[in-house]
C-alpha positions as a printed NumPy array, in Angstrom:
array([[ 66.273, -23.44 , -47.585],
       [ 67.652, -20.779, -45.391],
       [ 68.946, -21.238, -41.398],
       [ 67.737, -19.197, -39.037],
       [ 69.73 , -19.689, -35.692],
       [ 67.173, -18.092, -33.127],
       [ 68.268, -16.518, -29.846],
       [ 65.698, -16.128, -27.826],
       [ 66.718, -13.809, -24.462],
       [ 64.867, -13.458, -21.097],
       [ 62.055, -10.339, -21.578],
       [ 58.635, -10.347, -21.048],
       [ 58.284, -10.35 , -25.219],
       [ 60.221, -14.13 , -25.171],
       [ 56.814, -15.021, -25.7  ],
       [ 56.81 , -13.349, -29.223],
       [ 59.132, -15.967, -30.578],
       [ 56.834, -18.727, -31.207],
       [ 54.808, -16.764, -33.67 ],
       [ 58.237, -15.862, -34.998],
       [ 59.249, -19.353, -35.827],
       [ 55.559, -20.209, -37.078],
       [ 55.923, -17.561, -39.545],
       [ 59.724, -18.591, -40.301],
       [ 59.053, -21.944, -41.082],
       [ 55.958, -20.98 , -43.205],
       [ 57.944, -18.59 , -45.114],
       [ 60.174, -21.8  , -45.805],
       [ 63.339, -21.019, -43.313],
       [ 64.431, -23.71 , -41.108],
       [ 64.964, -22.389, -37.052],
       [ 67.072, -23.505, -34.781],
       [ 66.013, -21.88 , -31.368],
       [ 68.702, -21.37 , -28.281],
       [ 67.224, -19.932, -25.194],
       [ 68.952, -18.071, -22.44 ],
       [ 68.214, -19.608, -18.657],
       [ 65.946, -16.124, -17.825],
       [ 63.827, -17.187, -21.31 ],
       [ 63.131, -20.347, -19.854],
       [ 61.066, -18.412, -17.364],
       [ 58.993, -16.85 , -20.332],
       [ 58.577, -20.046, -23.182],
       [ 59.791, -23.538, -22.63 ],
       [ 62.136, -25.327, -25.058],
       [ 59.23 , -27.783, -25.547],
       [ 56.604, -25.078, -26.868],
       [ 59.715, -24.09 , -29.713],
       [ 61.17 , -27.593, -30.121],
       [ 57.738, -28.628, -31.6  ],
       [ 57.635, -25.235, -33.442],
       [ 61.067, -25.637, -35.036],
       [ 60.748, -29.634, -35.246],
       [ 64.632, -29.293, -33.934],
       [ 66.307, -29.704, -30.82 ],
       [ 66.511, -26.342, -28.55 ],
       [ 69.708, -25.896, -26.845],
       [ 70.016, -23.534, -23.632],
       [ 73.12 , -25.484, -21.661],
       [ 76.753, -24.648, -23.14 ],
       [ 77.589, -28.134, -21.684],
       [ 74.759, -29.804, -23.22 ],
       [ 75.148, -29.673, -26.533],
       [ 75.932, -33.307, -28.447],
       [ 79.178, -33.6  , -29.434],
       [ 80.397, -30.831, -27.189],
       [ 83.957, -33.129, -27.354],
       [ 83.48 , -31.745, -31.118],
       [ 83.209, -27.822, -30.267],
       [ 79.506, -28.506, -30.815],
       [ 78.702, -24.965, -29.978],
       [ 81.332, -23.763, -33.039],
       [ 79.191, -25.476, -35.169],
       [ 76.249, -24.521, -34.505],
       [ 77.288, -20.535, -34.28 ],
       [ 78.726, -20.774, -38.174],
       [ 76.085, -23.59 , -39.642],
       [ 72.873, -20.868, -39.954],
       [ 72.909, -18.085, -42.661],
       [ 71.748, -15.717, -40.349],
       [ 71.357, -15.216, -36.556],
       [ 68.15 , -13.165, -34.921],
       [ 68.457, -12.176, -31.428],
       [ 64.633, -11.51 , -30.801],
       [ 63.87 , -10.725, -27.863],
       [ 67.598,  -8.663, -27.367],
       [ 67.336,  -7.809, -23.84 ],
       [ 69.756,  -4.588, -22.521],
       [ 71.439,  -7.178, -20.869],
       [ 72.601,  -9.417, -23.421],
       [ 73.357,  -6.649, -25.612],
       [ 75.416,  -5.388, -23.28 ],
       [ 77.026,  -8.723, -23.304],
       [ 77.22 ,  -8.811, -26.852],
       [ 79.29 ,  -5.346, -27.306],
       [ 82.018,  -6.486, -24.373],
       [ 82.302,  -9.716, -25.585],
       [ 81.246, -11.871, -22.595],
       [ 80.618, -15.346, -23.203],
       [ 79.346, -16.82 , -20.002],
       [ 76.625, -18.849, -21.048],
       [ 75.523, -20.982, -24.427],
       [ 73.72 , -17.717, -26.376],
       [ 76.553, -15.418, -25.499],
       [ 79.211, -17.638, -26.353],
       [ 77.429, -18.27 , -29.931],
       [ 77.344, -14.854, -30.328],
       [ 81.057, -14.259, -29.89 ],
       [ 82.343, -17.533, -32.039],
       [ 79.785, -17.184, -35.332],
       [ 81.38 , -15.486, -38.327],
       [ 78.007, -15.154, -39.702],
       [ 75.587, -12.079, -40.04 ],
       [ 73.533, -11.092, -36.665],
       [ 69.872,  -9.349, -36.698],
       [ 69.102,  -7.831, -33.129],
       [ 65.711,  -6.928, -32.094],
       [ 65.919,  -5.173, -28.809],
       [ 62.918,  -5.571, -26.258],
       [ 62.786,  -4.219, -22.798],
       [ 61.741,  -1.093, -20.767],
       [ 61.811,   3.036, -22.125],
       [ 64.09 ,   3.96 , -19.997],
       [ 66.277,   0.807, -19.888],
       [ 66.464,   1.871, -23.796],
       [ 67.209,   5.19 , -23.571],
       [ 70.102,   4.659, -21.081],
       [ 73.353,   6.27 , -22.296],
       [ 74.793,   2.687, -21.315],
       [ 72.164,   0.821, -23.93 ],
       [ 72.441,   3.292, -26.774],
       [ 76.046,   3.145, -26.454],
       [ 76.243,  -0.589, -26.694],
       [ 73.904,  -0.604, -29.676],
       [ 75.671,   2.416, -31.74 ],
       [ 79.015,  -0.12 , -30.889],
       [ 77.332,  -3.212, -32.047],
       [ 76.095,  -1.508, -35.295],
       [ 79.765,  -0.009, -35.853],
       [ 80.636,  -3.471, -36.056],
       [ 77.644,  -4.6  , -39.281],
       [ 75.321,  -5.76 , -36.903],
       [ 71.531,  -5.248, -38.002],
       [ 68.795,  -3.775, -35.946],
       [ 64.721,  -4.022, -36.044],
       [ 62.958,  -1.661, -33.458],
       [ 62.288,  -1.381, -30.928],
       [ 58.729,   0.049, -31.722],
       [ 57.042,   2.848, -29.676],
       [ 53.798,   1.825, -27.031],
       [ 52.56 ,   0.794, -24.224],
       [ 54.691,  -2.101, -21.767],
       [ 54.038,  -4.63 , -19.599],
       [ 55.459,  -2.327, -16.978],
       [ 52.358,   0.214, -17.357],
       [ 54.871,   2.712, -19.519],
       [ 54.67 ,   4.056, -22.912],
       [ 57.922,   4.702, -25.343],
       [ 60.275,   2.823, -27.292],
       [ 60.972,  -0.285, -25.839],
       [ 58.48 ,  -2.694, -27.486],
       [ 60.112,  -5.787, -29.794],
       [ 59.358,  -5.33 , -33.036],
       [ 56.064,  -7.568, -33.999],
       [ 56.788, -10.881, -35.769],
       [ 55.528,  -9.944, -39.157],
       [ 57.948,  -6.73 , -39.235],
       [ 60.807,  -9.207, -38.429],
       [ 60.325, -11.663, -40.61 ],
       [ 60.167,  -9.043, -43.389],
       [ 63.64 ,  -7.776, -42.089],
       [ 64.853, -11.223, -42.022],
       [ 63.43 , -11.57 , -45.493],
       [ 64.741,  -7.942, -46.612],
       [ 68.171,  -9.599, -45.668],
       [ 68.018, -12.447, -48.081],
       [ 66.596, -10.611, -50.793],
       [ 69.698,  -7.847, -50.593],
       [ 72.655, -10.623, -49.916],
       [ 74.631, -10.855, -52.913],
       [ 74.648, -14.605, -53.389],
       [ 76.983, -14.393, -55.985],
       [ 80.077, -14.138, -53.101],
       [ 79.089, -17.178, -51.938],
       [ 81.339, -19.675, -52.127],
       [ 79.465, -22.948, -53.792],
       [ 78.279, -25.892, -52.041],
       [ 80.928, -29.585, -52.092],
       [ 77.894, -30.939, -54.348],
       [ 78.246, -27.954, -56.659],
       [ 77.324, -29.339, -60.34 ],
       [ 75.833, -32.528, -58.681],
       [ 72.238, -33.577, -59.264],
       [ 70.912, -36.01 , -56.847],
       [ 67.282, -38.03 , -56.488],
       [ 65.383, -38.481, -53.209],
       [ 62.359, -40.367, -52.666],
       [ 60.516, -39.804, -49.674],
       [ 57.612, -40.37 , -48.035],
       [ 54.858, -43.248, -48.154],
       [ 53.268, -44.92 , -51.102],
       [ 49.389, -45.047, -51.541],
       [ 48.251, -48.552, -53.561],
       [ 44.392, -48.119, -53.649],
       [ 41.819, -51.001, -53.117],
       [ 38.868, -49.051, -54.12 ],
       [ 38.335, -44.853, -54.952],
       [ 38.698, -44.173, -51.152],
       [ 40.699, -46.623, -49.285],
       [ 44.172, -47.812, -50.082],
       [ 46.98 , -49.362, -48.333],
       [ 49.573, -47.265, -46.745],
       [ 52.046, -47.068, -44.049],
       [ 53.06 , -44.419, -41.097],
       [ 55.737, -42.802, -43.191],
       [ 55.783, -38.773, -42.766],
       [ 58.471, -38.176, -45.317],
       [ 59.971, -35.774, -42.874],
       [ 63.426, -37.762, -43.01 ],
       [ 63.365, -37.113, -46.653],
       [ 62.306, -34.004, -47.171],
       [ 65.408, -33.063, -44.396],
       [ 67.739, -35.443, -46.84 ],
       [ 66.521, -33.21 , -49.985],
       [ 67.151, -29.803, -48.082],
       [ 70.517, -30.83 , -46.949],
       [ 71.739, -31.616, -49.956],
       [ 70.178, -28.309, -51.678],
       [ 72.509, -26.579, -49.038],
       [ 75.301, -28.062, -50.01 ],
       [ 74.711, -26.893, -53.77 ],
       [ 72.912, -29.788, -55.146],
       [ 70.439, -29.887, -57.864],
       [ 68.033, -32.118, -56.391],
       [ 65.069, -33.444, -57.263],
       [ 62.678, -34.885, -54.215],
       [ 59.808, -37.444, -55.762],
       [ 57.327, -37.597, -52.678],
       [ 54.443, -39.821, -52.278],
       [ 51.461, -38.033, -50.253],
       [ 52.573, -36.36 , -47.537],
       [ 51.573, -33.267, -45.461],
       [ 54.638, -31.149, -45.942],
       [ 55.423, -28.347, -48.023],
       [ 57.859, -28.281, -50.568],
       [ 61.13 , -27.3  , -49.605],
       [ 62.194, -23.951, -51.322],
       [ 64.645, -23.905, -54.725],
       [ 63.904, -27.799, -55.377],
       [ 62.088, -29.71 , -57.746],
       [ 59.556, -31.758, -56.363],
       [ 57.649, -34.337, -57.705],
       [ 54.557, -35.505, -56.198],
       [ 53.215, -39.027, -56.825],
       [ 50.638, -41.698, -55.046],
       [ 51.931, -45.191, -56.388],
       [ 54.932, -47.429, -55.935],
       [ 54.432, -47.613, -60.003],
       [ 54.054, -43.582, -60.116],
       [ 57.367, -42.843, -58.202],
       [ 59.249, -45.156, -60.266],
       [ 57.76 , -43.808, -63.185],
       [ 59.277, -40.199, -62.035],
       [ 62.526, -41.913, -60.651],
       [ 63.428, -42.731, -64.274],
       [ 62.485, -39.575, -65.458],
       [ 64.806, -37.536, -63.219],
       [ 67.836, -39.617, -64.42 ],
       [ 70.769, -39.386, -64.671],
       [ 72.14 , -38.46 , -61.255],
       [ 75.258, -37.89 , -59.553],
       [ 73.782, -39.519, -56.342],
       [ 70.39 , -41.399, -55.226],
       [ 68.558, -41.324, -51.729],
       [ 65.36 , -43.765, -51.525],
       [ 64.403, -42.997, -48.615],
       [ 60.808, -43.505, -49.139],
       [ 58.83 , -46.542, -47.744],
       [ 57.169, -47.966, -50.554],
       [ 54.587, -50.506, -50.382],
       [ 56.163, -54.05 , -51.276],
       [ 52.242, -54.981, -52.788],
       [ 49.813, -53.272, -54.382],
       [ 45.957, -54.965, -54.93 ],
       [ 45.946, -56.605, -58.198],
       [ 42.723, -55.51 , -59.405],
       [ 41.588, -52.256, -57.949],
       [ 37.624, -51.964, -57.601],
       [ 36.058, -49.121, -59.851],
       [ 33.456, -48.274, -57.527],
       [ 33.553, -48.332, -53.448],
       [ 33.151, -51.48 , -52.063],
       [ 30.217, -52.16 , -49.75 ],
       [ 30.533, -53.674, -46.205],
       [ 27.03 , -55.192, -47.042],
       [ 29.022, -57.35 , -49.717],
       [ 31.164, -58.781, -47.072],
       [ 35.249, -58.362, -46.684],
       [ 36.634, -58.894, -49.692],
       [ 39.209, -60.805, -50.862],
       [ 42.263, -59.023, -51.67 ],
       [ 44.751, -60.44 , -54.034],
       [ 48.121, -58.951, -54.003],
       [ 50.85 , -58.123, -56.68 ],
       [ 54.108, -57.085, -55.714],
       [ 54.827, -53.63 , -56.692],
       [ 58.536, -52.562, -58.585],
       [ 61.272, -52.819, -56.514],
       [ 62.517, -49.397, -57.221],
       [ 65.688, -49.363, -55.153],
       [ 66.901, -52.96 , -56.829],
       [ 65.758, -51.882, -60.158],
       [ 67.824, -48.036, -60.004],
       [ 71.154, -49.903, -58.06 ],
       [ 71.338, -52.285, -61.24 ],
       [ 74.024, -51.671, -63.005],
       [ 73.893, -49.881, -66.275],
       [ 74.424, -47.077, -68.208],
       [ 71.412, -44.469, -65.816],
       [ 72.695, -46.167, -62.471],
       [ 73.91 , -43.318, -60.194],
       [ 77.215, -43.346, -58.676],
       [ 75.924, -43.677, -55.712],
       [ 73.097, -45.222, -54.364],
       [ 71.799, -45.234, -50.862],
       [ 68.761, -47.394, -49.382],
       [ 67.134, -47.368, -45.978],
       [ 65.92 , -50.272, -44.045],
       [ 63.22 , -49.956, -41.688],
       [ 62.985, -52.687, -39.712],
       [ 61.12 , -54.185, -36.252],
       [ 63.11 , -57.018, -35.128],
       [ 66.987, -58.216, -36.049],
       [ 67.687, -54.588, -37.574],
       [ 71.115, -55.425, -38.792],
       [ 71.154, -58.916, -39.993],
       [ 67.568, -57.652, -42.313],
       [ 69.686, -54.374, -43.406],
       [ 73.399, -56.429, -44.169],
       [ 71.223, -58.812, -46.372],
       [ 68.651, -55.983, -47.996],
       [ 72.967, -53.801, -48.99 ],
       [ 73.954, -57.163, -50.801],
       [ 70.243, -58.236, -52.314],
       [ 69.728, -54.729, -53.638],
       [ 73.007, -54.227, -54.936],
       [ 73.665, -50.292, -53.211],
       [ 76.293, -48.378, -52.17 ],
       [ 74.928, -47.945, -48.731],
       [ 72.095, -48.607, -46.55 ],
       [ 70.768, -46.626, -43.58 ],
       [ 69.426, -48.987, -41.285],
       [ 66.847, -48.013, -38.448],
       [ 64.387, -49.621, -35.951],
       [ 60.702, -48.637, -36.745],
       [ 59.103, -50.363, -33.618],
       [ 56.311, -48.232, -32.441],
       [ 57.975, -47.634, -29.124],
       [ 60.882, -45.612, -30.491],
       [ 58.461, -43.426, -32.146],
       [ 60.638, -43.195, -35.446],
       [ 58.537, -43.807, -38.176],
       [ 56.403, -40.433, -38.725],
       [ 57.916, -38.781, -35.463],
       [ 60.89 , -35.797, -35.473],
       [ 63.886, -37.671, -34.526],
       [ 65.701, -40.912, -35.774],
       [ 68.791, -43.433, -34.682],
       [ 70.61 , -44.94 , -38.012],
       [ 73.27 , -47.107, -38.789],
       [ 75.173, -46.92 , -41.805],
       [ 76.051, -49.944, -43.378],
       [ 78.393, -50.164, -46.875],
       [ 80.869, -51.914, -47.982],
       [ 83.614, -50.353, -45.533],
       [ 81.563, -51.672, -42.657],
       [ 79.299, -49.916, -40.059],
       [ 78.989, -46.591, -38.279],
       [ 76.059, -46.336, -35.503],
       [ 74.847, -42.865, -35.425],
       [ 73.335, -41.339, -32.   ],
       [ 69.442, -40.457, -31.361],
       [ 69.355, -37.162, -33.796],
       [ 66.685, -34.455, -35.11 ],
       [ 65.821, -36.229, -38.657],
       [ 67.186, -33.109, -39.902],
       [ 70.918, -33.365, -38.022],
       [ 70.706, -37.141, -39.342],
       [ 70.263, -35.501, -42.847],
       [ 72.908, -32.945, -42.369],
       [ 75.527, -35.413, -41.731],
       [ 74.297, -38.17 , -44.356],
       [ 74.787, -35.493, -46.832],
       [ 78.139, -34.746, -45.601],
       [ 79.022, -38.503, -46.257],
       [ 77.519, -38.029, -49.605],
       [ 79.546, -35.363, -50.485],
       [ 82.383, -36.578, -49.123],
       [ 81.731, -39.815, -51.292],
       [ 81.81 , -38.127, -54.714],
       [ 84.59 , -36.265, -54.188],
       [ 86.458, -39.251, -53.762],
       [ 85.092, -40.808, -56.77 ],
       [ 85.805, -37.731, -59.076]])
């Protein structure tokens, strides 16, 4: 999956951007938006946050893990950053250099390739000043969509008008397609294949009911991307969800507990293995054929317990990956249940989170881990599920380099 890191400036056409990141994100890119404080004024960072499912950043001194150079990071962690609307004032900005605020400042520090679409008034455009900046900002590779020719919000007709969404996104796409990927340098997981489960599991009772759980499979579907990025082969078995597939992996879609361990065998060996899944402990011993009628009165349900797939893939043996991690989502004593479930299941590690409904974890867009493993614990801060996968595959990485 590709990283779009989304400027979004103050101009009337701000508003533009959030059917630029719906069509991003359906075209399979992942967005990070920053907004300028005049953009505020035009689209809130709540109307793109749940657009990009990400945190949107507009303070310099805000960003988590400033201490870290936070904004370095993210300036040099997309593939590509689109300036849309490009106002004559940041642009101006931009070809001087100034970095007095979070967008400009990202604009100065990335090393990475920049896409400007300029938006504002005909004769703001036309200015000697403007076309000056832009013929400088070109000079130095950066690329340029519109601005298209009509009428304005200020009652005038000319060039001035941001380029619509679709002819971005086909720019942005027209980018990807011409990159030569072959002078990029590979990923730390290079030559690795790794399995991720994700998702609930579906154990039916009758044809239409079954027994589930709240699971969205967002936090691994974020796990499977970020290891993809870092040059993994991975292969993401998924129980029924309401995501699409991420781009360039191999997914495997399944209902049961019985089903994903099924495909779980079938996708080893592996360098590396993420259950992150919630799988239903039971499943109903003896499914009914036909739909059960409330007329017959409740029924009673007699429970099996379904393969303990984590346990069972840990074991050791000849298909055991060289590193296994399990999650533990829990509702009450959140460490003592994930220390025993690291030594019980006999893996590497274990992320450990709390799943009561109050924290909103379990099928919502953010998550608060703890690592547990042998070495002992690290407690991770509130995150985007995605900036929790980011780093977990970082560990991960990190891990089997060590190990050879």
């Amino acid at each position: 999956m590709t990283s779009i890191l989304l400027i979004v400036t103050g101009g009337i056409a701000a508003y533009k951007s959030q059917e630029l990141v719906r069509l991003l994100r359906t075209a399979g890119h992942s967005v990070t938006a920053v907004l300028t404080e005049a953009a505020t004024h035009f689209v809130t960072p709540l109307a793109l946050q749940t657009l990009t499912e990400a945190p949107v950043h507009t303070d310099l001194w805000s960003l988590t893990g400033e201490q870290q150079m936070g904004h370095i990071e993210l300036s040099r962690a997309a593939d590509l950053l689109v300036v849309a609307p490009a106002t004559a004032d940041f642009l101006a900005k931009m070809a001087a250099g100034l970095a007095d605020d979070l967008a400009s400042t990202l604009m100065l520090a990335t090393d990475k390739p920049v896409l400007v679409a300029p938006a504002m008034n005909v004769r703001m455009w036309q200015h000697p000043a403007t076309q000056a900046n832009m013929a400088t900002l070109r000079s130095r590779g950066i690329r340029q969509i519109g601005p298209d020719t009509g009428p304005m919000a200020c009652h005038e007709f000319g060039p001035g008008r941001l380029a619509e969404p679709p002819a971005i996104l086909a720019a942005i796409e027209d980018f990807f397609r011409d990159r030569p990927q072959d002078l990029s340098p590979p990923g730390p997981l290079a030559n690795r294949h790794v399995l991720v489960t994700a998702g609930p599991t579906h154990e039916p009772i009758d044809p239409v009911r079954y027994i589930a759980n709240r699971s969205s499979g967002r936090q691994g579907f974020a796990i499977a991307t970020a290891l993809a990025a870092l040059g993994a082969r991975v292969t993401l078995v998924s129980g029924p969800v309401e995501l699409p597939d991420p781009p360039g992996i191999e997914v495997h879609h399944v209902e049961t507990a019985e089903d994903m361990m099924a495909a779980c065998r079938a996708a080893l060996p592996a360098d590396a293995a993420v259950f992150a899944a919630a799988v239903a402990d039971w499943r109903i011993a003896l499914p009914s054929r036909n739909k059960l009628k409330k007329s017959s009165g409740a029924p009673a349900l007699a429970l099996v317990p379904n393969p303990d797939i984590l346990a069972t893939l840990s074991a050791p043996g000849p298909h055991r990956p060289r590193l296994t991690v399990g999650f533990a989502a829990e509702t009450e004593d959140v460490l003592a249940h994930a220390t025993a479930k690291l030594a019980a299941k006999n893996c590497d590690w274990v992320v450990a989170n709390d799943v009561r409904p109050e924290t909103g974890i379990m099928g919502g867009t953010h998550n608060q881990v703890v690592l547990l493993s042998a070495a002992g614990r690290e407690d991770w801060p509130m995150l985007s599920k995605r900036d929790v996968a980011t780093r977990l595959a970082a560990r991960i990485a990190e891990a089997l380099a060590m190990a050879g």
